[in-house]
Each structure stands twice: as C-alpha cells, then as structure tokens.
N, C-alpha and C positions, 0 to 999 in steps of 0.2 A: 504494500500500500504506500504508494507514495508522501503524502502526508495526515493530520489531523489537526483539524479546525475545532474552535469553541465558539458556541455562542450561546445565548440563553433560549433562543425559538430559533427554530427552525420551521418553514412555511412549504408543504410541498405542492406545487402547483402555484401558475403564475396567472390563471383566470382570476373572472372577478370575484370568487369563494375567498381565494389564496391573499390577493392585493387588499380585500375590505379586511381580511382577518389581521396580517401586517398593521396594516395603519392604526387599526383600532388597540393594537398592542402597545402599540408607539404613544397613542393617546392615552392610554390608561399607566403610563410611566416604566416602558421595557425601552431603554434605552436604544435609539433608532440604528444604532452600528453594530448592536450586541441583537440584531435580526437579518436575517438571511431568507430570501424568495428563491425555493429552486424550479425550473421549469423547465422541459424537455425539448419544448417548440425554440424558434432561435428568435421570438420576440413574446412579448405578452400579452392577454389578452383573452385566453383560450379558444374556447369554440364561438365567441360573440365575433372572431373576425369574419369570420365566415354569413354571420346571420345580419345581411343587408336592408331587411325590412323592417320597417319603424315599428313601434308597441311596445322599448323594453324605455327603464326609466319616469313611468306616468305615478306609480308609488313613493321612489324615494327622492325621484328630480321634478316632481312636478314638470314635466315635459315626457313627449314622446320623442325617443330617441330611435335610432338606426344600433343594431350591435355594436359596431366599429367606434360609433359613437359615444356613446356607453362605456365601453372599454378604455376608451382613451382616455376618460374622467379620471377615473382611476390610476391608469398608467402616470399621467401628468403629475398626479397625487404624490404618488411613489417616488418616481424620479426630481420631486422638489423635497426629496428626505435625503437621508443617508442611510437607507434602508438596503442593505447588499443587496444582489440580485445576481445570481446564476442563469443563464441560459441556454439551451443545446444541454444539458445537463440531466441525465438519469438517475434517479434514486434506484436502487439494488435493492437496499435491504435494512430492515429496522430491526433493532437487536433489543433484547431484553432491560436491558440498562441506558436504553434513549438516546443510542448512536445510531447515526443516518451513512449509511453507506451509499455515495455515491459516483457516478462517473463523466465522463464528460471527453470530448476529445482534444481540451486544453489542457486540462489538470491531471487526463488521467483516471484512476479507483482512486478513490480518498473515502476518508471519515469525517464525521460532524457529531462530537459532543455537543448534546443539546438539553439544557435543563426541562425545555418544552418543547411538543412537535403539535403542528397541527397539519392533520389531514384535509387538502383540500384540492383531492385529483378529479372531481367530475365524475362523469360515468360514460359507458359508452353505448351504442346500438346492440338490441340481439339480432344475431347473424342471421342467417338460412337457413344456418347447420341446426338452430334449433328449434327448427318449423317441420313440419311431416306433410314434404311437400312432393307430390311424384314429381316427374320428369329426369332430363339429364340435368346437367351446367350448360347454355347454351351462356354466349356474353347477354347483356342490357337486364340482367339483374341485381339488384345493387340495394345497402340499406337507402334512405331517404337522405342521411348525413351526408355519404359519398356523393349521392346528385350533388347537394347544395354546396358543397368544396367544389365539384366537377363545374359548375354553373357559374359563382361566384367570385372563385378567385381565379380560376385556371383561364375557363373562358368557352367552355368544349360543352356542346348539347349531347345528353347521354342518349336521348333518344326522341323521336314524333310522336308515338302513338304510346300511349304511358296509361299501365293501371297500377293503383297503387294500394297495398294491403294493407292495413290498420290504419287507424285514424288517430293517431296520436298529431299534437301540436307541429312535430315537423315532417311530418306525410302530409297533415294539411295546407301549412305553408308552401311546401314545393309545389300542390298542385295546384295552386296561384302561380307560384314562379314560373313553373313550364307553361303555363298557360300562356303568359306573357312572354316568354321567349319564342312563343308560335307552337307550341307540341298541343297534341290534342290529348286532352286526359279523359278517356275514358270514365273510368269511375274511381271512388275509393272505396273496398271493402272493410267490414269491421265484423270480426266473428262474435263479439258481443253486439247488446241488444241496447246499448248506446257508445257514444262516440268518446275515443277517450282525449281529447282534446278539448280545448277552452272553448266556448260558447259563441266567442268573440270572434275565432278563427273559422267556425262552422261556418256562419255569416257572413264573415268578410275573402276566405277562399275557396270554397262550395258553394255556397247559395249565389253570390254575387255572381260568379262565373257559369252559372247551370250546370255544376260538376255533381255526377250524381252520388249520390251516396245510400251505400248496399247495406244497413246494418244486418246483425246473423246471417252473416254471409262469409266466404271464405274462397281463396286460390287453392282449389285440390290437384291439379296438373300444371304444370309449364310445358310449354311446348316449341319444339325449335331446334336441330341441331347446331347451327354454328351459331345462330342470334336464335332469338325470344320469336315468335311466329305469332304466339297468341295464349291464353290461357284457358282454364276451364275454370269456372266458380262456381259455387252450389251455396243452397241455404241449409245452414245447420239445426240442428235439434236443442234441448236444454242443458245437453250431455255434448255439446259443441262438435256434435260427429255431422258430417255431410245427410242429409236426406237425399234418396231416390228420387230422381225425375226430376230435380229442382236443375239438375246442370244446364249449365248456357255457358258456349265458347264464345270469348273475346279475342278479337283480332288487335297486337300491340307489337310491338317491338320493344318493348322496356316494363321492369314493374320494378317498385322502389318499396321496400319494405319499411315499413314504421311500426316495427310489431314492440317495440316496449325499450325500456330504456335501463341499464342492469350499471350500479355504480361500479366505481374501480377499486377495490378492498380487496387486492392481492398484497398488497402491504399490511394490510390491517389482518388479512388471513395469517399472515406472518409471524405475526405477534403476538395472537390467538385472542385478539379480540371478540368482547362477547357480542354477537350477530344477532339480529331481530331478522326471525326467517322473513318479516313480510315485508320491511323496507329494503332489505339485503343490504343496508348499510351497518356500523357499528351502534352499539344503546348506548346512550349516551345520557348525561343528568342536565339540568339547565341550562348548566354554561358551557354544555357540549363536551366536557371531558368524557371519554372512554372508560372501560372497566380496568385499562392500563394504565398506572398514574403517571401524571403529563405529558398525556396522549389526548388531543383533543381532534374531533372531527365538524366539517359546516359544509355547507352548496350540497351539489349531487352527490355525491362521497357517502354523505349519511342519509340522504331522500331527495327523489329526485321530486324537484319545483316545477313549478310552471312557470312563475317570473322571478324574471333575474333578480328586482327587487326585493324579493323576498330570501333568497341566497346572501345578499349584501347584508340585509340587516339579521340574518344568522351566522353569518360570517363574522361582523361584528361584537355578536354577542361570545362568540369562541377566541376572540382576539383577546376580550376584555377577561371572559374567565383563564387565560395560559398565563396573562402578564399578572391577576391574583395568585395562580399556583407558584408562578416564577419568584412572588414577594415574600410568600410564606403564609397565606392566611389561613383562616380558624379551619379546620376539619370540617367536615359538614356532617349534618342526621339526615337520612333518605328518607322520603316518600315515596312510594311509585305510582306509576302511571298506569293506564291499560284502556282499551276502547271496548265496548261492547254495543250490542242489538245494534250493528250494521256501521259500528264504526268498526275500519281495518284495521290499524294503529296509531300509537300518538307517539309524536316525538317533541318534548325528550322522553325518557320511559323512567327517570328519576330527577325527582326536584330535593333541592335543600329546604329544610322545612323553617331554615334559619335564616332563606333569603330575603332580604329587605327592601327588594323589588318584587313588582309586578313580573307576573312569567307568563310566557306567552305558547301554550301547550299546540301544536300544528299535527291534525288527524286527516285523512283522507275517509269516504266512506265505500261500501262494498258494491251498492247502486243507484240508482237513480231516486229521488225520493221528493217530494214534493209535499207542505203544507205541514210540515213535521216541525220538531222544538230537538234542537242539543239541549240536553241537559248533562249538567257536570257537578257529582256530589262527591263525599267524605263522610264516612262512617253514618250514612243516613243523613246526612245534614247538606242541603241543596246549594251549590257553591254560584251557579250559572243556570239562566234557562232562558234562551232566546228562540222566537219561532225562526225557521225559516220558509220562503215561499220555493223554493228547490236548493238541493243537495247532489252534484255530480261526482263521479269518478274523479274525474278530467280537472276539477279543481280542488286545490287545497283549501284548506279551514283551520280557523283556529280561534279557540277562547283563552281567556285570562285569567290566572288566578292570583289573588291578591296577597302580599306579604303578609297581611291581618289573618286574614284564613289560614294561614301556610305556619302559623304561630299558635293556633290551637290544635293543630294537630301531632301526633306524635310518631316518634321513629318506626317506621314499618307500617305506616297505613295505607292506605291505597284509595287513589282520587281517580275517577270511574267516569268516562266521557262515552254518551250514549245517543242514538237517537229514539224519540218518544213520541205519542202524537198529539197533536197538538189542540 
C-alpha cells in the first residue's frame, strides 16, 4: 500500500447525497480540511449530470432547476471550502476499524483512517438479468439510465420505435425525451396495477405526449436476432404471471427497462451492516448512523427518493449526526421504528429518545390508497393523524415526531406508522 491518510470523515461518493453531507459536517464544526469527498467519476455531481430536464430543486431552492443545474449548486458550495476532494478514485474496501481502502490511478491503493464514514454511493438500475424475460440478446435493449447517458451526454439515438417496461420516474422521463428527439414510443408497460412513478411525471410524459400506458401488463418475449424486431406483452394475473390470450406483438426496435432501482451496499455488505430486506439499504437511527459505529449512510444508498431535494436535506441530517459522533457526544437510548396495515417501511428504523429535535420519520406505502388517515402512535398513545386524499407507491411520505413525545417514552418502545381509514 502505498500510503495512509487521516482525516476525521470520510464522504464516499461525490453526488448531491455525498456534497450536502460534507458541507453540513463543515457546518456543524468538522473542520473543513480534516474532510475528504471521494468519487469514482472524474468530476462531481453524480447521476444529476446526466438528468437534463427541469423539476429537481422546487423543495429546497424554491426554483425548478435542470440536474446539471442542481448539481453545480453544490459543486460551487464545495469548491468555495477547503473541503479535499478525490476524483477518478475507487473505494475497495471498509475494514472493521473505519479504514477506507482506496485507489485511484494517481495515488495508486492507499488507506484512509477515518474517525467517521458516511455512505453516500446512490444506487443503480436492475438489469435484464433479473427479469424472466424469453428471447435471445439481440442489441437496443438497455436499462432507461443507459438511454438517458446514450441521449444526453454522448449524443447517439438508441433507437425509433421504443417500448419501455416499468414505469418508474426514469422510464417515464425518457419516454418524453425520445419523444422529443423524434423516436416513437410505443407504450410503457407496468406489471403492477399502478405506476410506480410520480404523479407529476404521469402527466407531464405520458398523458401530455398520448404515450400509452399498459398497467398489469408485462414484456414476456423479445424478439430479434441481431436488433430488437418487436416484442410480445400480455396482461398479468394477481400472482403477476402472464394470462392466456391477453398477448399482443409490438413492433420496436429498442425497449428500455425501468424495472426498479437497487442501492449500492457492497461496501456496506462488507462491513456487515445490518440490512432492512425492504429498502435494501442499511437501518439506520435519526441521524442516519448505521448498526456500525461511525458509519453513517443518506440519498439512494439507504432508500431510494424521488426528489433530489429530499436526498439533500437527509444528507444533511447524516452530515450533522458524523460531525456529533466525531465531537464525542452523549450515547443515545433507542426507540424503534416499524410500519404496518400497508405501510412498507420507515426510515430511520431507530430514533434517540433523547433527541431535542423534531424527527422527521420517511415511509413508502405497499399500494395505492385513497381517503385514508396515517396515523403514528406509542404504547397506545396517538402521536400523529393526518387524512390523506391519496397515498402512492411512487411517492414518498413522511411524518414528524416531536422531541416532547420522544421524552416520555422509554428505551425499547416502538413508534408504529400505519394507515387507517378515515
């Protein structure tokens, strides 16, 4: 190993998770030279360079921003500190005792003594490989991310005649973007029986465009040997298996898959962080520390978002709790967390019962729900109960619980986020 570095944080990843966590360390008193940003890309920014369409920023910058845009907020941010910064640089490996192994083709393997680490690598696309999909590999199939790199920064049309599977946020977008680049989209399929994308994106890249959208519906064949020729889709059952006779061939040249979005916790597998099977991110308590001490995770890493804004100000909150563990403060007494009757999960999955802020608990639900009340209690004692007029997948949610509340309760209780009717 060539050499080893000290600092007090360590920040991996140079997206907007990684940059809003940094800063906020800085601001909560971690000296800004004794922090380090390491990031694999050869500039920063993460995946927002790539996402050219306005809608992110209406939360925390009161404005609709462009990604590139967005991003540079932040970049600007950083680079007016003395905030180190790695680039072109790979993280290998996190050891037991809160060394960062990594590499780079200026420095080489090295090491990083780190009294804090916060995880803030994003997440990536699921593949093809884990869809049960007949056909061969013919080319012009591809996740939804590849088009929108392929379109965005390169410059190169993946394909004319375009269907695309899932309805998550960036299969919706692209089939705006191809639209507009002249390709003809087809449809979008969605094998559940709502969309799992923002409401907002329904609207503004499906409906505005006359793109049709298939829900309980699914790609059971490709077809094509050197290119993509066409597909086959069918409508599924409750048990999401194909039904007989529902098949109808589409003629395409490209399908773009947006089947779900899987964080990046090979690092965090590493370390043997404890895993919430349902966000497939690490459990984490308020201020996003880990079941590893100062090991903190935020953005996609721990649950994947819908907006960016919402990543920044939990990024935030992981910047503020690494630069308290890095100071020494008080131990904390847990509460836990848990969602039931049709919540999935809530993160954080433990609060300090000793915090003297407001917490800000973020659950997803299981489906579509309409005219319902969250409610969120404590040993029988009703902490929150708000109606709502709908509840989707596709967006996230969150209530708040007050430092008052969090002060009668005692170590080992559990605070229970539900939906009821209303």
């Amino acid at each position: 190993m060539s050499k080893i570095l000290n600092y007090d944080l360590v920040v991996v990843g140079g997206g907007p998770a990684g940059m809003a966590a940094a800063l906020s360390a800085m601001d909560n008193g971690i000296k800004e030279e004794n922090i380090i940003i390491l990031e694999r890309a050869e500039r920063l920014g993460g995946i927002l360079e790539q996402c050219i369409h306005s809608g992110f920023g209406a939360t925390y910058f009161g404005e609709m921003l462009s990604g590139p845009e967005y991003a540079q907020r932040f970049i600007d941010l950083v680079e007016k500190t003395n905030i180190n910064i790695k680039l072109d640089t790979m993280v290998l490996n996190l050891t037991k005792d809160n060394q960062v192994i990594c590499s780079s083709k200026e420095d080489g393997i090295y090491a990083i003594n780190a009294k804090a680490i916060i995880l803030a690598m994003g997440c990536r696309e699921r593949p093809r490989g884990a869809l049960d999909i007949a056909g061969s590999r013919p080319a012009g199939v591809m996740s939804a991310g590849a088009a929108q790199k392929f379109v965005n920064i390169d410059g190169y049309m993946p394909g004319h005649k375009v269907v695309i599977l899932g309805s998550g946020d960036i299969g919706l977008i692209m089939a705006r973007r191809m639209t507009l680049e002249g390709a003809k989209v087809q449809c979008v399929c969605e094998v559940m029986p709502y969309s799992g994308g923002l409401q907002r994106n329904i609207v503004q890249c499906l409906e505005d465009f006359d793109i049709p959208l298939h829900l309980s519906c699914t790609v059971i064949q490709v077809h094509g040997k050197d290119r993509v020729t066409g597909v086959t889709i069918a409508k599924v059952d409750d048990k999401m298996l194909p039904i007989p006779g529902t098949e109808e061939y589409i003629e395409c040249d490209t399908v773009l898959l947006s089947v779900g979005l899987i964080p990046e916790n090979e690092l965090s597998n590493q370390i043997g962080l404890e895993m919430d099977p349902i966000t497939r991110g690490p459990k984490v308590n308020e201020m996003r520390e880990t079941s590893h001490k100062g090991v903190f995770a935020c953005g996609n890493v721990l649950q994947v978002h819908d907006l960016v804004d919402f990543v920044t100000q939990e990024s935030q909150i992981a910047g503020k709790g690494a630069a308290q563990y890095i100071k020494g403060e008080a131990e904390p007494e847990y509460v836990t967390c848990k969602g039931i009757n049709g919540v999935r999960y809530t993160v954080p999955q433990r609060i300090n019962k000793n915090n003297a802020e407001e917490v800000k608990i973020y659950f997803r639900v299981a489906n579509v729900y309409k005219d319902k009340r969250v409610v969120v209690t404590c040993n029988g004692k009703e902490l929150w109960n708000r109606k709502k007029l709908k509840l989707a997948p596709g967006e996230m949610e969150n209530v708040f619980i007050k430092p008052e509340d969090l002060a009668t309760m005692n170590a080992g209780d559990e605070i229970v986020v539900s939906i009821e009717e209303a």
